[in-house]
N, C-alpha and C positions, 0 to 999 in steps of 0.2 A: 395256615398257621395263625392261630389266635394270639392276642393283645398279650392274653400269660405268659404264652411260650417262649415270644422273643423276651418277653420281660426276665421271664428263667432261664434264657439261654447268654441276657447280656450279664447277668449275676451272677452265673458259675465261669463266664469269661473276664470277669472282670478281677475276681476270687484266685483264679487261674494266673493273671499278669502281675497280681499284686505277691501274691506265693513266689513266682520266677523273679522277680524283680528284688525278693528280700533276699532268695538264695544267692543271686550271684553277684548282687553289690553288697553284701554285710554278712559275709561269711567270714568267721573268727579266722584272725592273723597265725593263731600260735600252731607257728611251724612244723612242728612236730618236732622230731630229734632223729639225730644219726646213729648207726650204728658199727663200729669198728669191729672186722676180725682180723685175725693174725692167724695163715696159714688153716683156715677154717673153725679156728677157735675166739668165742667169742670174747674179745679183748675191754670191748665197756660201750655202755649207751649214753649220750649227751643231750642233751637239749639245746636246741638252736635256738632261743631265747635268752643264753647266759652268755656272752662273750666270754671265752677264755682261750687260751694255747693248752694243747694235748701232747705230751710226748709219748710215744709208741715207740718199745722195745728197745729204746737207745739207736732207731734206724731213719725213724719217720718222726718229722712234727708236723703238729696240725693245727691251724686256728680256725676260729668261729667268730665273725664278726657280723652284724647286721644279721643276722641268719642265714647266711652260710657259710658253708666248712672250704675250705681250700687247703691246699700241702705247700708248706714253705718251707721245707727242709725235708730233705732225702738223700740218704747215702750209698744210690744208688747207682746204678754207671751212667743211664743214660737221663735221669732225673725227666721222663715222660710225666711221671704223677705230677712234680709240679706245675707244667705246664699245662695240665689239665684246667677245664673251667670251673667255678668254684660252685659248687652244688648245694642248694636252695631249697624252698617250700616248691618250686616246679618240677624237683624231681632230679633224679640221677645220680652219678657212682664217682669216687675217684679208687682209680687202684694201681698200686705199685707191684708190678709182676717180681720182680728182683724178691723183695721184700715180705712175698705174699699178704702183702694188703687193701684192705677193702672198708673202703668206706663210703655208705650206701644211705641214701635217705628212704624216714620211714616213718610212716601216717601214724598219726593220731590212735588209727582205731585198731592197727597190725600189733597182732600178737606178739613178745617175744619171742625166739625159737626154742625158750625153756621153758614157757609156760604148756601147761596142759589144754590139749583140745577138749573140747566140750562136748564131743561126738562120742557114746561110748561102743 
């Protein structure tokens, strides 16, 4: 192996550490946003960047704090939704079976279920 090669080979690895290194320390914060249904209809889309309380159908409330959603009101028998963990940019569901609801985190780049695919 000649003097270039490792020289070429330490410049595309180095190009390589610096690329990985920007992806997974300074990857953009903004969480994406949740999406509520009710009984399989779609009830509204939030963004976990605005803190607010959601009330749902007069059954279910919901707040968003720091970026995630949790259930602090259910008027359900066994109130499992609330004791669920409160769901974040890492991912995951709360849902009240009583209630049929669902609320589901959802990426930046995921389609709504109303928009149109681009596949014709």
């Amino acid at each position: 192996m000649k003097k270039a090669d490792k020289l070429f080979l330490a410049v595309v690895a180095g190009i390589f550490l610096a690329a990985s290194f920007l992806f997974f320390h300074y990857r953009p914060s903004g969480g994406g946003y949740i999406r509520i249904t009710v009984d399989g209809t779609l009830y509204g889309e939030y963004s976990l960047n605005e803190d607010q309380t959601i009330s749902i159908n007069q059954t279910n409330i919901c707040q968003i704090q720091d970026q995630k959603v949790r259930m602090i009101e259910a008027d359900c028998p066994d109130h499992l939704c609330m004791k669920q963990k409160p769901v974040g940019k890492d991912g995951g569901s709360i849902i009240c079976l009583p209630n049929k609801v669902v609320i589901e985190l959802v990426s930046q780049g995921e389609k709504s279920p109303d928009q149109l695919d681009d596949v014709a």
